[in-house]
NUFI-492769 format. One line per 4 residues: number of its first residue (from 1); their letters; for each residue x, z, y of N, C-alpha, C. Coordinates in steps of 0.1 Angstrom, whole numbers, plus 5000, padded with zeros to 4 digits. Each point is the difference from the previous one (the first is absolute). Last residue first. Layout:
<vexpas>
NUM	A	X/Z/Y/X/Z/Y/X/Z/Y ~ ...
</vexpas>
This chain:
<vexpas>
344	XXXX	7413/3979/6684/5012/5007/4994/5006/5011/5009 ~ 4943/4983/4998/5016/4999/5009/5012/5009/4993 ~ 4959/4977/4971/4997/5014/5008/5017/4995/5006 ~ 4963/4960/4993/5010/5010/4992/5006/5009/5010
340	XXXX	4959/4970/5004/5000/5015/5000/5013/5009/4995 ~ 4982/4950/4995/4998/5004/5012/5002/5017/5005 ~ 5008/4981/4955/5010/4995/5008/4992/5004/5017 ~ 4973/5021/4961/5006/4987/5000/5008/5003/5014
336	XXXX	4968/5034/4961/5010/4998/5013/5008/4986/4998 ~ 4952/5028/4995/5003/4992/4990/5014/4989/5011 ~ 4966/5044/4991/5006/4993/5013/5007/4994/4989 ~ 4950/5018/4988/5011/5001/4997/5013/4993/5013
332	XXXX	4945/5030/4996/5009/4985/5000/5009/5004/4998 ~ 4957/5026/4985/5013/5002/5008/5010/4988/4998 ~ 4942/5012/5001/5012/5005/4992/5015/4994/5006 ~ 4945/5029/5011/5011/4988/5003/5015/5003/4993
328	XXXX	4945/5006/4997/5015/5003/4994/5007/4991/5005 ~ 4953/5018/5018/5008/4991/5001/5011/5009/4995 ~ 4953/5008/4983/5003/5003/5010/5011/4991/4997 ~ 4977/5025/4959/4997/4991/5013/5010/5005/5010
324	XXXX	4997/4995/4944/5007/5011/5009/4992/4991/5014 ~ 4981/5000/4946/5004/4992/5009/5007/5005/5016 ~ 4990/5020/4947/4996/4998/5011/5007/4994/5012 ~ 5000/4991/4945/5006/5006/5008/4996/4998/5018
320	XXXX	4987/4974/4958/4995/5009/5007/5003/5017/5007 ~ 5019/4955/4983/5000/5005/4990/4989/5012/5004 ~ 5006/4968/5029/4987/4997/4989/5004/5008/4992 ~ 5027/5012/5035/4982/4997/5005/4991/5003/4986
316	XXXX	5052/4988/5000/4994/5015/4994/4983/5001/5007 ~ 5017/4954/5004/5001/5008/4986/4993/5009/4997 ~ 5009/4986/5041/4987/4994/4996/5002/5004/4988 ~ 5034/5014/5024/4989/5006/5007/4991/4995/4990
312	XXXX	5037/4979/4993/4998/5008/4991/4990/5010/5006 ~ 5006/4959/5023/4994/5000/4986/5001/5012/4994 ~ 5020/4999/5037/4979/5000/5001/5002/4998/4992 ~ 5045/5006/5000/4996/5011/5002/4980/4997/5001
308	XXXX	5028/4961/4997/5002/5008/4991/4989/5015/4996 ~ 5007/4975/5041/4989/4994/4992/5003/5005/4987 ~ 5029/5013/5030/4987/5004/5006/4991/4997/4992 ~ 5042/4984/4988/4999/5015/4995/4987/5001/5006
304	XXXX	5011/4962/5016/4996/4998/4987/5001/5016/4992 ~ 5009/4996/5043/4989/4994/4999/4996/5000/4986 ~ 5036/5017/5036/4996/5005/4982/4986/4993/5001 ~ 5026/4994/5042/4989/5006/4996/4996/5006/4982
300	XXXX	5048/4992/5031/4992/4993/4992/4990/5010/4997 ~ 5033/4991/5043/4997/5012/4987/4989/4992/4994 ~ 5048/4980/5018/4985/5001/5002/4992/5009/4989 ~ 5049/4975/5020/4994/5008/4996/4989/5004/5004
296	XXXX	5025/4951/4998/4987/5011/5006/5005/5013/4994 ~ 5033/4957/4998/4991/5007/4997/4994/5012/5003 ~ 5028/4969/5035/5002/5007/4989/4986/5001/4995 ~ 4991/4969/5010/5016/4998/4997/4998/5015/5013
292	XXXX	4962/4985/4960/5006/5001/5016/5011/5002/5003 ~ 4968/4996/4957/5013/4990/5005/5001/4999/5016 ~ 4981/5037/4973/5014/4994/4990/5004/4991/5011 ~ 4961/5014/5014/5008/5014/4998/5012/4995/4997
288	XXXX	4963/4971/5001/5004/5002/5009/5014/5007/5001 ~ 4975/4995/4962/5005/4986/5005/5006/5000/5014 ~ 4984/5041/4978/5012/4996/4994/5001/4984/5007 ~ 4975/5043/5020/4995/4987/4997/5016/4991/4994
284	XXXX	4986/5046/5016/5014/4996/4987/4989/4988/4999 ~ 4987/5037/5030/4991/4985/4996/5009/5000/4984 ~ 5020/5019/5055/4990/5001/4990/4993/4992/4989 ~ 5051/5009/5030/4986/4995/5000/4991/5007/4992
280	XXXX	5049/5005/5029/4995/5005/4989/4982/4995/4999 ~ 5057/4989/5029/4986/5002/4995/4994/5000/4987 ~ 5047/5010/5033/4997/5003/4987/4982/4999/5001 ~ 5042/4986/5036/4988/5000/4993/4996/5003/4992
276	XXXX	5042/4992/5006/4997/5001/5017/4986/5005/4998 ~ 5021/4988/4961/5010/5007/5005/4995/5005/5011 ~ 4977/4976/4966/4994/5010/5005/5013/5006/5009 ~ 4985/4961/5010/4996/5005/4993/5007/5003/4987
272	XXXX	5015/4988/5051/5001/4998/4985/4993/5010/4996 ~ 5003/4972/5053/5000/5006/4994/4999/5002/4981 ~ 4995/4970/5037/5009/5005/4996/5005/5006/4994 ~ 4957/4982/5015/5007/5006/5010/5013/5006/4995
268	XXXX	4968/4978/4968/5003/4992/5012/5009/5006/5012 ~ 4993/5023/4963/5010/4993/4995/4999/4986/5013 ~ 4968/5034/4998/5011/5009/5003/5010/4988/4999 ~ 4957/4983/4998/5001/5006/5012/5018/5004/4995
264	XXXX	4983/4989/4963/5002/4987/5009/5006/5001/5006 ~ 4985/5039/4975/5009/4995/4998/5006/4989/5011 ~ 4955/5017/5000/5012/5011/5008/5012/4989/4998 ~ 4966/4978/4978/5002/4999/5014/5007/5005/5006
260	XXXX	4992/5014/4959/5008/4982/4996/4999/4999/5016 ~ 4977/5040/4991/5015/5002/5003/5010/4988/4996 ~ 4949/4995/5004/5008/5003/5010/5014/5008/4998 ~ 4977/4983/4961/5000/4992/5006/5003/5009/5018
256	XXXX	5004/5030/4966/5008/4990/4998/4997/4988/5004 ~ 4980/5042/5023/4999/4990/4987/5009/4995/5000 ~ 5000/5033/5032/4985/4999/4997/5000/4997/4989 ~ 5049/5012/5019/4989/4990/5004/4988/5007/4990
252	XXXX	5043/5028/5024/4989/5000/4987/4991/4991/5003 ~ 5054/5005/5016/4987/4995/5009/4991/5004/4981 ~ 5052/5013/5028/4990/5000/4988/4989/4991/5003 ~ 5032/5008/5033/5007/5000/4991/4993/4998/4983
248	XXXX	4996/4996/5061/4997/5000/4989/5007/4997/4983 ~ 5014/4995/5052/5005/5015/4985/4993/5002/4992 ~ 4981/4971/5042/5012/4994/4989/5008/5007/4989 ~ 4949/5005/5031/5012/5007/4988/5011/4994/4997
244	XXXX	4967/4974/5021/4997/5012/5006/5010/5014/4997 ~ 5006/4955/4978/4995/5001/5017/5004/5011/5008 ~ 4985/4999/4953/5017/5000/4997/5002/4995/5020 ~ 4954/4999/4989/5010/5012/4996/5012/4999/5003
240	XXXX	4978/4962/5006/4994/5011/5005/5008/5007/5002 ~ 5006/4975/4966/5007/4992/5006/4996/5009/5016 ~ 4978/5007/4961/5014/5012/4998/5009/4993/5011 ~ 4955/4981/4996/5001/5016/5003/5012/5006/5002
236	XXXX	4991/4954/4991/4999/5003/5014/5006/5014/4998 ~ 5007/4983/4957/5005/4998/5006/4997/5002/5020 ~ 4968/5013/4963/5013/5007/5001/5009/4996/5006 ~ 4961/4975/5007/5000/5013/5002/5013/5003/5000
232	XXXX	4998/4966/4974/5000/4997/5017/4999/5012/5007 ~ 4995/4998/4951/5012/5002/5005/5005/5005/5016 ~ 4953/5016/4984/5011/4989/4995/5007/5003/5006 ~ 4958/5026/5001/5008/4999/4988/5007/4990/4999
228	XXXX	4981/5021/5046/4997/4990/4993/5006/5007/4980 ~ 5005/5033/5040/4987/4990/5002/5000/4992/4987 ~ 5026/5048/5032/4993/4989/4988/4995/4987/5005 ~ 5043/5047/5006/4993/4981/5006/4992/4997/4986
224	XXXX	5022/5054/5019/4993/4989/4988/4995/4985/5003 ~ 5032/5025/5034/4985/5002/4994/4998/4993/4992 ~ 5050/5013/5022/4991/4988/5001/4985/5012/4995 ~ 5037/5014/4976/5003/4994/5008/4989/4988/5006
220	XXXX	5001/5054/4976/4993/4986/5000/5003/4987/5013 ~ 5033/5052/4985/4987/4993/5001/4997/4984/5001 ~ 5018/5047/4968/5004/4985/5008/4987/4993/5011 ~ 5010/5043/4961/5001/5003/5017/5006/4983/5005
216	XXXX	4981/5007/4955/5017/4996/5003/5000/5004/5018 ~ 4955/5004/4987/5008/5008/4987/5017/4999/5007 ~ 4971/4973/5020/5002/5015/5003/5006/5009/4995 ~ 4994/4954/4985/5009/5003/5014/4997/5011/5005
212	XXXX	4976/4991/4962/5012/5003/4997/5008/4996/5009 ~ 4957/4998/5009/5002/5012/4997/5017/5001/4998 ~ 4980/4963/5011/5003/5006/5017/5004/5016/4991 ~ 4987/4966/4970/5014/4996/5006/5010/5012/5014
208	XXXX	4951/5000/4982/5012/5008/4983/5011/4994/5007 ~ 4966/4982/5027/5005/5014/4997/5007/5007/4991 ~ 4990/4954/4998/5009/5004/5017/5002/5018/4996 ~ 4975/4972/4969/5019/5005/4996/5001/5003/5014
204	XXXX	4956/5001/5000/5006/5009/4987/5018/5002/5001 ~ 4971/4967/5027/5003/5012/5008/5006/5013/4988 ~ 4992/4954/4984/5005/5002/5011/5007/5014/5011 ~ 4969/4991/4960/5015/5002/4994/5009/4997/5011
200	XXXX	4952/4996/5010/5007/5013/4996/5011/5000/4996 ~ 4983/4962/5030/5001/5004/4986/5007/5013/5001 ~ 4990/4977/5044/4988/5003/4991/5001/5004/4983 ~ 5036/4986/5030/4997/5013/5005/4983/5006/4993
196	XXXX	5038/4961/4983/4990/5000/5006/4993/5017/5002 ~ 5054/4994/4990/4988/4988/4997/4986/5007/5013 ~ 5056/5017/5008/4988/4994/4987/4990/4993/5001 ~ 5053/5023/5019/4993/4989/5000/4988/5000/4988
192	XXXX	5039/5040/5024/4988/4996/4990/4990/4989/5004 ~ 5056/5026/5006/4987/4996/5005/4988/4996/4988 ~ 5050/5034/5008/4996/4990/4995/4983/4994/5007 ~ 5049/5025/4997/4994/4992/5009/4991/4995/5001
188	XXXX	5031/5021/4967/4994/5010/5012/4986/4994/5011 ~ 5027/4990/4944/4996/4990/5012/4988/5015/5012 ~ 5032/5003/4956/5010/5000/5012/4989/4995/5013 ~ 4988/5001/4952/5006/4992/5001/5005/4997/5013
184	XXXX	4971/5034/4990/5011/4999/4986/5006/4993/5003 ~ 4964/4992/5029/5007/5010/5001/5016/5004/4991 ~ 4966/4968/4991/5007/4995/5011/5011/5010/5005 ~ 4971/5015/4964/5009/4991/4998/5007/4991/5011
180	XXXX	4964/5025/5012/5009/5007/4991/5012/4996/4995 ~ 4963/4973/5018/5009/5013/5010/5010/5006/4994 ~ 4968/4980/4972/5008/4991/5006/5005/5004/5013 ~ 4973/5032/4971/5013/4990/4996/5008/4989/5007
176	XXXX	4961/5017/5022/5009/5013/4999/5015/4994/4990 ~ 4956/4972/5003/5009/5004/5011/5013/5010/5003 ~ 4970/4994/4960/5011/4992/4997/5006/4998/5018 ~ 4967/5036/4990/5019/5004/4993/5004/4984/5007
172	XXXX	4963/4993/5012/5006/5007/5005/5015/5004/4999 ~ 4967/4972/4976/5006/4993/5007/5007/5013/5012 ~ 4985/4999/4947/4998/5007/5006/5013/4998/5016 ~ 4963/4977/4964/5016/5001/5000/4996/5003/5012
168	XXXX	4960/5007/4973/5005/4993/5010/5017/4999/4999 ~ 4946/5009/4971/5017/4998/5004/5005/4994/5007 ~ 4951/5027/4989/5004/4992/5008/5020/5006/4997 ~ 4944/5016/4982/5014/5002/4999/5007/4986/5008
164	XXXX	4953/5028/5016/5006/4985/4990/5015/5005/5002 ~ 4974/5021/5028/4992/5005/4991/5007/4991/4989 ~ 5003/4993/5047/5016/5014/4992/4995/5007/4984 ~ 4987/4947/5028/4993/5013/4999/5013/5013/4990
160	XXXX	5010/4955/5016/4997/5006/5012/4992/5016/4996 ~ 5038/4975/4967/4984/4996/5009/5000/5009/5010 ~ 5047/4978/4992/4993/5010/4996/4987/4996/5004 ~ 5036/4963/4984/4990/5007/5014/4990/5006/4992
156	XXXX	5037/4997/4974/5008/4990/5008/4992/5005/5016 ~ 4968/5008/4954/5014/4995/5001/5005/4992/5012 ~ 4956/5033/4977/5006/4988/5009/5011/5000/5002 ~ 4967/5013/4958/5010/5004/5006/5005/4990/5013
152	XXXX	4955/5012/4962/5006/4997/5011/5013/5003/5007 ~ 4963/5007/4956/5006/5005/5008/5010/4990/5006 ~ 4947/4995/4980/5020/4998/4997/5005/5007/5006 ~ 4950/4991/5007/5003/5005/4987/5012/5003/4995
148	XXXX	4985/5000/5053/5005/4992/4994/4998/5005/4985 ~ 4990/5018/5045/4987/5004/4992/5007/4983/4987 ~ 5023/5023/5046/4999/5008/4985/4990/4996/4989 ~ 5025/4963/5040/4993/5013/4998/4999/5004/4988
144	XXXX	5030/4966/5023/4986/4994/4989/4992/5017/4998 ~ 5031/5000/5044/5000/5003/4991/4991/4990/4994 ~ 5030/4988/5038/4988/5003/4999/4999/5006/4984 ~ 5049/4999/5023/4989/4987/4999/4986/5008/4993
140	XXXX	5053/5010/5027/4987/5005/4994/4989/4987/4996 ~ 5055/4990/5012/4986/5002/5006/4987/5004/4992 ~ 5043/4978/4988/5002/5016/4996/4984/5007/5010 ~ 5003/4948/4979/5005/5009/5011/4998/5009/4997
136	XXXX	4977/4968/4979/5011/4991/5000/5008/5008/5014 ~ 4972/5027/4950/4997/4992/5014/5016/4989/5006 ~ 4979/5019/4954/5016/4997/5005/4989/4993/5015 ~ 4977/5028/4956/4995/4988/5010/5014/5001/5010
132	XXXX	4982/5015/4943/5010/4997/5011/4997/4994/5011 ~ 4969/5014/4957/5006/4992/5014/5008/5005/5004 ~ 4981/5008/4947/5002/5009/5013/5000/4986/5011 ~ 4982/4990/4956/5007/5018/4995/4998/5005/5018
128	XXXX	4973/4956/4990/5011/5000/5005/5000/5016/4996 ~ 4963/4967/4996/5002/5015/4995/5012/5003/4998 ~ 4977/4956/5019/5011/5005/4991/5003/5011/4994 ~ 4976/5000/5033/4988/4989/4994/5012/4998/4988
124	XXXX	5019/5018/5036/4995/5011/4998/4987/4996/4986 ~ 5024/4968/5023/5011/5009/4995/4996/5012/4993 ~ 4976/4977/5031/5004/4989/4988/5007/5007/4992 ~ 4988/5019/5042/4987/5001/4984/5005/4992/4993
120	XXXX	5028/5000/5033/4998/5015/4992/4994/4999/4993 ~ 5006/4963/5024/5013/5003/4988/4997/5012/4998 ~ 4969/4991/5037/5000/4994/4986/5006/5002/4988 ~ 5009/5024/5039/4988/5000/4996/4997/4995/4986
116	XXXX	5033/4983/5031/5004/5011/4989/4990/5005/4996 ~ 4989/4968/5026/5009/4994/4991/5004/5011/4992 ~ 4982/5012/5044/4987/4998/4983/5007/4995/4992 ~ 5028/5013/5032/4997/5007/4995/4984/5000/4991
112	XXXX	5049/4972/5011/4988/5002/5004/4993/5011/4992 ~ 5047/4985/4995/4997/5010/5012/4981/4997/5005 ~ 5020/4981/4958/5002/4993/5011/5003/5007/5013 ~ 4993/5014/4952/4989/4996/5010/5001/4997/5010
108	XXXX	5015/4991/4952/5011/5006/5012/4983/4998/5010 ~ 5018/5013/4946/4991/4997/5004/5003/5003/5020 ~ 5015/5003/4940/5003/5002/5016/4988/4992/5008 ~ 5009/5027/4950/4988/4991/5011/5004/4997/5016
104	XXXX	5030/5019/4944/4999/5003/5020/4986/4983/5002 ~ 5010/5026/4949/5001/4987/5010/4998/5005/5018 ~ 5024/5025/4952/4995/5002/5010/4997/4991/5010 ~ 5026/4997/4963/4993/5015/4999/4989/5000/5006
100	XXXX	5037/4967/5006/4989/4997/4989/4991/5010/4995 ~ 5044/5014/5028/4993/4985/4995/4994/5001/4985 ~ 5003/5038/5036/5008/4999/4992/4989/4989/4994 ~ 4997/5028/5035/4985/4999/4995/5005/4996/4986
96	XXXX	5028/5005/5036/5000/5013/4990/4990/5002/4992 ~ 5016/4964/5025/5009/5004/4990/4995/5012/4994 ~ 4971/4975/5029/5004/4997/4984/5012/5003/4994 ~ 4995/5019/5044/4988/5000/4994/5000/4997/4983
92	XXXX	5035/4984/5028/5000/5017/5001/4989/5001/4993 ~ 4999/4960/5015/5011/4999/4991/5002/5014/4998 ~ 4973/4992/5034/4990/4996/4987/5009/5003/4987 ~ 5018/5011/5044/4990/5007/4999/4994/5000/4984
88	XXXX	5026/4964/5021/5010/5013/4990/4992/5010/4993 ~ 4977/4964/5029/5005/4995/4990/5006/5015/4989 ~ 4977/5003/5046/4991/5001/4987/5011/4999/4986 ~ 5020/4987/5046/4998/5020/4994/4995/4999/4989
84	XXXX	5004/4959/5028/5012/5006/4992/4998/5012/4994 ~ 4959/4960/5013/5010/5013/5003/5010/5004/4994 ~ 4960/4975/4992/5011/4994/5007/5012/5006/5002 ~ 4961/5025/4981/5007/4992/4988/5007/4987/5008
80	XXXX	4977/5047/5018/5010/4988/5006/5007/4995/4989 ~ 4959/5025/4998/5001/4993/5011/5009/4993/5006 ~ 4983/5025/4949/5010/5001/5010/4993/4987/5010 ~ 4994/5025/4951/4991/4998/5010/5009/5000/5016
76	XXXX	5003/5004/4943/5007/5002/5012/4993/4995/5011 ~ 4980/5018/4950/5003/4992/5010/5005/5002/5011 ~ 5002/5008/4946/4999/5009/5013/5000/4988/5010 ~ 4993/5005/4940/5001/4992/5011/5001/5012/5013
72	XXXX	4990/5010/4952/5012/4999/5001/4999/4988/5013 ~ 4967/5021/4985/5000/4990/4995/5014/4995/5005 ~ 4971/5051/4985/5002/4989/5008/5007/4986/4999 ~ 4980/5036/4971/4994/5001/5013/5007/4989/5008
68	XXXX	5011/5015/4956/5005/5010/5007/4992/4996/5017 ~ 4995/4978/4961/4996/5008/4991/5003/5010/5012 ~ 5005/4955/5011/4987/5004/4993/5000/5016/4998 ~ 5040/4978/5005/4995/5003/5015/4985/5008/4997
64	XXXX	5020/4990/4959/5007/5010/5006/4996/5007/5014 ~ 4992/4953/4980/4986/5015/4989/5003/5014/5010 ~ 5030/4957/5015/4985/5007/5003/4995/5006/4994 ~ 5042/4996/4987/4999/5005/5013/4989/5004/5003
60	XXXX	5011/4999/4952/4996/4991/5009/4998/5011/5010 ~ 5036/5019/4964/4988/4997/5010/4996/4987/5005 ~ 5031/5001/4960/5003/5008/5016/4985/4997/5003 ~ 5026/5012/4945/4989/4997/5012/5005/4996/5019
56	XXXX	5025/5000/4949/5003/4991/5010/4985/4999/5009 ~ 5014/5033/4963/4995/4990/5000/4994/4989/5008 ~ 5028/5040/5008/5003/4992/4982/4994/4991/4999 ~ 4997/5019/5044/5005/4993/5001/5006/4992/4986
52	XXXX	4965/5036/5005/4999/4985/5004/5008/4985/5000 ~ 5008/5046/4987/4990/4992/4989/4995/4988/5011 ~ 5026/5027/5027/5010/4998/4985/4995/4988/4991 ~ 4977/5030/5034/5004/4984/5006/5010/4997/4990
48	XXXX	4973/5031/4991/4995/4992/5002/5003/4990/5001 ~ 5023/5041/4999/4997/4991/4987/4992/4993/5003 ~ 5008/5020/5039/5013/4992/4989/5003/5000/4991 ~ 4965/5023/5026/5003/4987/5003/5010/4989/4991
44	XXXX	4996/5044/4988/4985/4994/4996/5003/4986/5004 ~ 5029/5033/5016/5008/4998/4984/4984/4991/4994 ~ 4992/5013/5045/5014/4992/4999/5004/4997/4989 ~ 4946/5015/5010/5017/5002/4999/5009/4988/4999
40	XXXX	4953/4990/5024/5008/5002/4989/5012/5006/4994 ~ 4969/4993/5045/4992/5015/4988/5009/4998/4990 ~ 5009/4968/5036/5009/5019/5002/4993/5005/4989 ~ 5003/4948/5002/4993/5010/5003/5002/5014/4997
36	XXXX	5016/4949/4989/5008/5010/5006/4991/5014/5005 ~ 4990/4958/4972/4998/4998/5010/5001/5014/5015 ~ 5009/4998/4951/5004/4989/5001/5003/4997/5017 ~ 4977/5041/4982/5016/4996/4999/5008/4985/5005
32	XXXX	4951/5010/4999/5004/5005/5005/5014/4998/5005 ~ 4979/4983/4963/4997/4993/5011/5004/5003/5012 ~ 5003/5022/4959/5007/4987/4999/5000/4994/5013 ~ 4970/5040/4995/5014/5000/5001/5009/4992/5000
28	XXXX	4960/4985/4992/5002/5002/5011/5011/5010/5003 ~ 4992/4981/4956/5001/4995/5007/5003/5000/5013 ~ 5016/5037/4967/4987/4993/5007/5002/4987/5006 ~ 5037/5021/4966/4994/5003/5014/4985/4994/5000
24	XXXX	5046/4991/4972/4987/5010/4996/4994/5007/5006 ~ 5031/4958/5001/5002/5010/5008/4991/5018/4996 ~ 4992/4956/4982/5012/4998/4995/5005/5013/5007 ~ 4956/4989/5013/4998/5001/4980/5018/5007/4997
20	XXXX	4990/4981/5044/4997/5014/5001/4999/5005/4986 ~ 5012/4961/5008/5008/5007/5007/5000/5009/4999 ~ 4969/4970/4987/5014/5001/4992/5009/5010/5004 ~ 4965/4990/5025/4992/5006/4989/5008/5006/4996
16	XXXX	5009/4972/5035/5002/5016/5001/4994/5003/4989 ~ 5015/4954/4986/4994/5005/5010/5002/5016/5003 ~ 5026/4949/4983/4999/5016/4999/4990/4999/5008 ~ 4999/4955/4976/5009/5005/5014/4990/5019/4997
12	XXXX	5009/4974/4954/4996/4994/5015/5001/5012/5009 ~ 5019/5000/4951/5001/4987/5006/4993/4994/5015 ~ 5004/5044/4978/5000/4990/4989/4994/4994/5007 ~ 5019/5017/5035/4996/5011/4991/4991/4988/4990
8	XXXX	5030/4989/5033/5008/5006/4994/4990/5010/4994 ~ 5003/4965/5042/4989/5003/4990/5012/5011/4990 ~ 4990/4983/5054/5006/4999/4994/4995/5007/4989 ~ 4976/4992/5038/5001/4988/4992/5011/5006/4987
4	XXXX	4963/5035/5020/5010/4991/5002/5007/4992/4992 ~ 4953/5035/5018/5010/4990/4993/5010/4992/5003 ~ 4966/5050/5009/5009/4992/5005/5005/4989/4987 ~ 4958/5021/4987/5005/5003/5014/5010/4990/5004
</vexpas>
């Protein structure tokens, strides 16, 4: 069965034979234990792995994948390998897939949908354990349906069908935190600049924003302003705002690329971030976040915990632990810089 290079039994490489001769078990007790399986006792397991370790056995991987069905690979299946999101996502993933354990198949379909097509059966012609699929938005995206041999988890963009397990970061609360914290930090006044009115994480943080101004009995200065994801935006909009409101005193941008624009705007009219102004973004895009004068506070997506958390979805799957459906959404972090210190 299993071989390995290292040797210590009269003179060539150990096998589970040896293991199981030295352990006084069965082979497939041997084989069991080794390869962690609940039918073994604990005082059983650990003479196994004792006699193994006297005489310097380890597993071949592959006999191992062989013997337990699968082939230690998963493929990531994503549409925005340009993109900032996929990356962390992937970095979360292999941390918990844990190096060299576990090869990741990335694979980017471009946002086309026969292109993904393809990377599925490719992937699937691989006899991949599970998929991961990291859409390039919090926006629902179309199911690969139930009739897959793997189990499936989508990451970042939930599917569309409530029948599939789906992770999201959960862009509500993170409206409600970024209020909150404005709040904590003396700010009554406050407004709301964001992105494009066609993304769900759009109208998500407005509301978790409009919630926790109710919560604080405050109200909403102005109306939610949308459109773009840049600077230029954030600078018209708050340049708008701040117009129509001059006691604006807080502002919640969209992204850390429009609260680099709030910023401009406030510091072009005289005004100081955060004495006069206390803004709060989204994203924790660290290149942006770090070098804005002040630094951003910004609530960070957990991306790479998000990806953490599908791989270990795809674990317990294959361990054959039943698969949960529907949208988990999991929980950002605020992550506090110079644009938000709280008033003495």
């Amino acid at each position: 069965m299993s071989e390995v290079k290292s040797t210590g039994v009269t003179g060539r490489a150990a096998t589970l034979s040896d293991v199981a001769k030295l352990a006084g078990v069965s082979i497939a007790t041997a084989s069991k234990a080794i390869n962690g399986r609940d039918e073994v006792a604990a005082s059983t397991r650990q003479r196994v792995l004792d006699a193994a370790k006297k005489i310097s056995f380890t597993p071949n991987e592959l006999a191992r994948s062989l013997i337990n069905g699968r082939t230690g690979t998963v493929g990531l299946l994503t549409s925005d390998l340009e993109g900032r999101f996929v990356i962390p996502i992937l970095m979360g993933a292999e941390d918990a897939f844990g190096a060299g354990q576990v090869n990741v198949f990335l694979c980017d379909a471009r946002g086309d949908a026969i292109r993904e097509q393809h990377q599925l059966n490719a992937l699937l012609t691989r006899r991949v354990d599970g998929i991961i699929v990291v859409g390039r938005s919090t926006d629902p995206r179309p199911s690969l349906g139930h009739n897959l041999p793997v189990p499936v988890v989508y990451a970042y963009a939930p599917s569309d069908d409530p029948a599939d397990l789906s992770l999201t970061p959960d862009n509500r609360a993170s409206g409600r935190l970024a209020v909150e914290h404005l709040v904590a930090c003396g700010r009554s006044r406050i407004a709301i600049v964001t992105g494009d009115p066609g993304y769900a994480a759009s109208h998500d943080r407005v509301i978790g924003a409009q919630e926790a101004l109710a919560a604080a009995g405050l109200p909403l200065m102005g109306t939610p302003m949308f459109s773009e994801w840049s600077e230029h935006w954030g600078r018209d909009a708050s340049a708008m705002l701040l117009r129509q409101h001059p006691d604006i005193d807080g502002i919640v941008a969209g992204s850390d690329q429009i609260a680099r624009g709030v910023l401009d705007t406030v510091r072009d009219l005289g005004r100081d971030v955060p004495s006069d102004v206390a803004v709060v973004s989204f994203d924790n895009w660290e290149i942006l976040a770090t070098n804005s004068r002040p630094g951003l506070t910004s609530i960070d997506a957990n991306l790479q915990q998000l990806g953490r958390t599908a791989a270990t979805r795809i674990f317990e799957a294959i361990d054959g632990t039943e698969m949960a459906a529907g949208i988990e959404y999991l929980p950002t972090r605020l992550v506090i810089r110079g644009s938000t210190i709280a008033r003495r």
